[in-house]
N, CA, C and O of each residue as an XYZ file, in Angstrom:
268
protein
N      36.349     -5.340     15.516
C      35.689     -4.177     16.030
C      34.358     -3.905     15.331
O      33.424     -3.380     15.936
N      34.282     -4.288     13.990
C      33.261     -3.926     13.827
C      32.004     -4.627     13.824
O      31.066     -3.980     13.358
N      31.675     -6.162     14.356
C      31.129     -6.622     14.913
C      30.303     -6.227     15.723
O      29.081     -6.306     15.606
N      31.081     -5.640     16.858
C      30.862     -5.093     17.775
C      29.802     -4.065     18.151
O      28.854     -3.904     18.920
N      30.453     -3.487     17.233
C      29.671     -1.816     16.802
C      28.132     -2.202     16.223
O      27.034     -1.862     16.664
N      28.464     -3.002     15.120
C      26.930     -3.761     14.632
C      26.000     -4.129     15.581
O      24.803     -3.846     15.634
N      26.840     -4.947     16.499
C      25.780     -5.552     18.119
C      25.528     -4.303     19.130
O      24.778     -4.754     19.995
N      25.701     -3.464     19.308
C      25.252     -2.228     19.782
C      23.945     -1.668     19.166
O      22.827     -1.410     19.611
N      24.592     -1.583     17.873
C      23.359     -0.302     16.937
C      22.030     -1.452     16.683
O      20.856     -1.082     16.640
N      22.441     -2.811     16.538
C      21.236     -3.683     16.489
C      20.078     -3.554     17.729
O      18.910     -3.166     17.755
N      21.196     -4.183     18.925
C      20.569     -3.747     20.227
C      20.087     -2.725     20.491
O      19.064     -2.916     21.149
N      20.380     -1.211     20.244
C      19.892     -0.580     20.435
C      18.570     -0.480     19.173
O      17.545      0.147     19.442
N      18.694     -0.960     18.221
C      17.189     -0.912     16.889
C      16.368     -1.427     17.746
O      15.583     -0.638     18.271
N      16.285     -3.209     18.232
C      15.573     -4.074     18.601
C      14.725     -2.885     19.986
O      13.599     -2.403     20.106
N      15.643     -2.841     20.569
C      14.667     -1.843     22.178
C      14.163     -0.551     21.744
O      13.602      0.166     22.574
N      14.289     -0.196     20.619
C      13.380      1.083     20.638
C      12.125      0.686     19.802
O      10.979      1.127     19.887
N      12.570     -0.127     19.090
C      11.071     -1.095     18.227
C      10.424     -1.781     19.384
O       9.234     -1.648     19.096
N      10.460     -2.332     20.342
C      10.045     -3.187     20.959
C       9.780     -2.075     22.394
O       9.740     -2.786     23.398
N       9.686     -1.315     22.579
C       9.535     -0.065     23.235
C       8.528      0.981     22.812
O       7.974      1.717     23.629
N       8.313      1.024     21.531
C       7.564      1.502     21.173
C       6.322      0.931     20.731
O       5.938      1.271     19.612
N       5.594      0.098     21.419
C       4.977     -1.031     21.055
C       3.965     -0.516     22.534
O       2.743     -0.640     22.617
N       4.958      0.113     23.675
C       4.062     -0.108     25.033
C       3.108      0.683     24.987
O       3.056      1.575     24.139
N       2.081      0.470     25.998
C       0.872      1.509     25.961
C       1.174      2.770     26.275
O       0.772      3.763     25.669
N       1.946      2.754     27.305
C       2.767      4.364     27.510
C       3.479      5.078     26.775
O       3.866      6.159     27.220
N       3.921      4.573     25.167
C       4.687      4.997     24.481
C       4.569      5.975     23.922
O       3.804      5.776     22.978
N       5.152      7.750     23.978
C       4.940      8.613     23.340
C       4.335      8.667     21.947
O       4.917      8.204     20.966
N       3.289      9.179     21.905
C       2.269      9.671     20.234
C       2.638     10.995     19.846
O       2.734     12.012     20.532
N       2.917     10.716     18.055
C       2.635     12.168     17.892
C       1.501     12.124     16.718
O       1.234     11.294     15.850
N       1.051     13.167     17.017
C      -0.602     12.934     15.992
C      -0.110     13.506     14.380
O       0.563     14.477     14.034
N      -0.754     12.471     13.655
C      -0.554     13.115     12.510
C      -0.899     14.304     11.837
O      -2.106     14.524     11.943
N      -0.149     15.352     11.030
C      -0.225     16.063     10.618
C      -1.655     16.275      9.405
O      -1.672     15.562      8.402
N      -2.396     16.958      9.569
C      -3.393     16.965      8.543
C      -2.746     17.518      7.339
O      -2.091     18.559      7.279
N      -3.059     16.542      6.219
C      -2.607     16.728      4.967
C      -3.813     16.907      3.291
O      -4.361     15.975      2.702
N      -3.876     18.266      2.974
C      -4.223     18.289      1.735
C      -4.433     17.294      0.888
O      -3.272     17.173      0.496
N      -5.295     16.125      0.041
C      -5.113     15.301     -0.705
C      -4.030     15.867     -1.782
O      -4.228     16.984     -2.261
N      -3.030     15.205     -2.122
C      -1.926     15.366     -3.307
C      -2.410     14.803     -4.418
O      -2.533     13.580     -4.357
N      -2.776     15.417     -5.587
C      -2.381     14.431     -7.003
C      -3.805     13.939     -7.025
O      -3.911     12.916     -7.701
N      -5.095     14.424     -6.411
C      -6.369     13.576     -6.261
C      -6.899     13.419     -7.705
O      -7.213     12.301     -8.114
N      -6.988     14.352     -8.367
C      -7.347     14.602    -10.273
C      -6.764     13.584    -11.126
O      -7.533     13.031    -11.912
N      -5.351     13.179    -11.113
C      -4.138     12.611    -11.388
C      -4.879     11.504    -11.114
O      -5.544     11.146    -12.086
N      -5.019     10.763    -10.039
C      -5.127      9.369    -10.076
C      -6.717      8.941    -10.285
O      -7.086      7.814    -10.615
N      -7.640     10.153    -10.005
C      -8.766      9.257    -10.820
C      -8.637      9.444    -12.033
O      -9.133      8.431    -12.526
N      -8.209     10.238    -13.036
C      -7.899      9.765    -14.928
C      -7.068      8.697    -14.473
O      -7.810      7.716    -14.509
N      -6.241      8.430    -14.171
C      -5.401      6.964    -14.083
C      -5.810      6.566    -13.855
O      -5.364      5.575    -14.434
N      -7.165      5.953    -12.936
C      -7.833      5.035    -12.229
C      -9.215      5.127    -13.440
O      -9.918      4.205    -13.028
N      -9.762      5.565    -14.346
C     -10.443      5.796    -15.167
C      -9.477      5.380    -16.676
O      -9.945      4.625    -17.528
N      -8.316      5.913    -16.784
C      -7.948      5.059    -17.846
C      -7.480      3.510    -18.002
O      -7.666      2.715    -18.924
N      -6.683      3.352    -16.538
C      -6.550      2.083    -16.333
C      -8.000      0.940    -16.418
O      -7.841     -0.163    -16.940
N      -9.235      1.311    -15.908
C     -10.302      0.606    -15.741
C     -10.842      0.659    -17.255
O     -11.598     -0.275    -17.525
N     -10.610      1.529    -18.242
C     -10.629      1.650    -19.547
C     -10.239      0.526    -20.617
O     -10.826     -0.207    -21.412
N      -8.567      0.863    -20.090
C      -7.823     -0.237    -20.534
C      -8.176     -1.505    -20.128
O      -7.837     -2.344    -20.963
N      -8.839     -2.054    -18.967
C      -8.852     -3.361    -18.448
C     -10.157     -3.911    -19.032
O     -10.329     -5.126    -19.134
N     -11.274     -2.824    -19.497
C     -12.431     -3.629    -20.670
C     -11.912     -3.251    -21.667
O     -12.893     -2.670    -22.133
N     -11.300     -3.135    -22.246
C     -10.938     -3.546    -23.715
C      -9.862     -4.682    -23.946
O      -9.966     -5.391    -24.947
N      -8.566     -4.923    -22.811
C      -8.090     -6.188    -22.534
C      -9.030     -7.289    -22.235
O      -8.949     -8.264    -22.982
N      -9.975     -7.325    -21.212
C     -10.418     -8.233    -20.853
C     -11.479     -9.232    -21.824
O     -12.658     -8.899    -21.935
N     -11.087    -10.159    -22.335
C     -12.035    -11.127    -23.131
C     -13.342    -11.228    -22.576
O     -13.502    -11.322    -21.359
N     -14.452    -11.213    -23.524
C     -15.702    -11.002    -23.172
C     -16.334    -12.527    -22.895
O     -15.898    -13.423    -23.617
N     -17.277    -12.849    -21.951
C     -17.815    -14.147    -21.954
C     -18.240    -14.607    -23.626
O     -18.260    -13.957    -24.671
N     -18.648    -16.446    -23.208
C     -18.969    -16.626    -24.702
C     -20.347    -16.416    -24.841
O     -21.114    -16.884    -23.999
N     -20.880    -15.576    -26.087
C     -22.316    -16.222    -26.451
C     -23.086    -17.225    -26.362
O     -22.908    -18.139    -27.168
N     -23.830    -17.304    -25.666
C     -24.642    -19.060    -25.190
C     -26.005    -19.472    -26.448
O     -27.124    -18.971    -26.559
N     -25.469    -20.348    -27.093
C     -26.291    -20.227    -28.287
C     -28.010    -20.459    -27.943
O     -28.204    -21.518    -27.347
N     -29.137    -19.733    -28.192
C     -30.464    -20.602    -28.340
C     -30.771    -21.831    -28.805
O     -30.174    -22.412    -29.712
N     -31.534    -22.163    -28.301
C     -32.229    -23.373    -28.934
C     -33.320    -22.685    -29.608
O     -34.257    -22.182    -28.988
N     -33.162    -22.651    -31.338
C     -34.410    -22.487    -31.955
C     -35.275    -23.677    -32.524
O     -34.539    -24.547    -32.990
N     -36.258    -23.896    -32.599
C     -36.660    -25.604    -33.161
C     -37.485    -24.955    -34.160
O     -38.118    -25.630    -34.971
């Protein structure tokens, strides 16, 4: 039985994914949303880029030619 039940609820996943794909397919518009957390991730995005020049090994010095 419970096979069964699985091949139903699949069948029914597959046709509403594949249904919702058509050009006629009901839209709902997204909700306009406040940026969340915007402060938060540029210091994270400022400390991380921090952290990544002081990890990152610097090229080598290319010596002159003095004569």
């Amino acid at each position: 039985m419970e096979h069964s039940t699985g091949f139903v609820l699949a069948v029914d996943a597959v046709t509403r994914h594949v249904n919702s794909a058509r050009p006629d397919a009901p839209v709902r518009p997204d909700r306009p949303r406040p940026p969340r957390l915007a402060p938060t991730r540029l210091a994270t995005a400022a400390a991380l880029r921090r952290l990544a020049d002081r990890m990152e090994p610097r090229p080598a010095r290319v010596p002159t030619c003095q004569s």
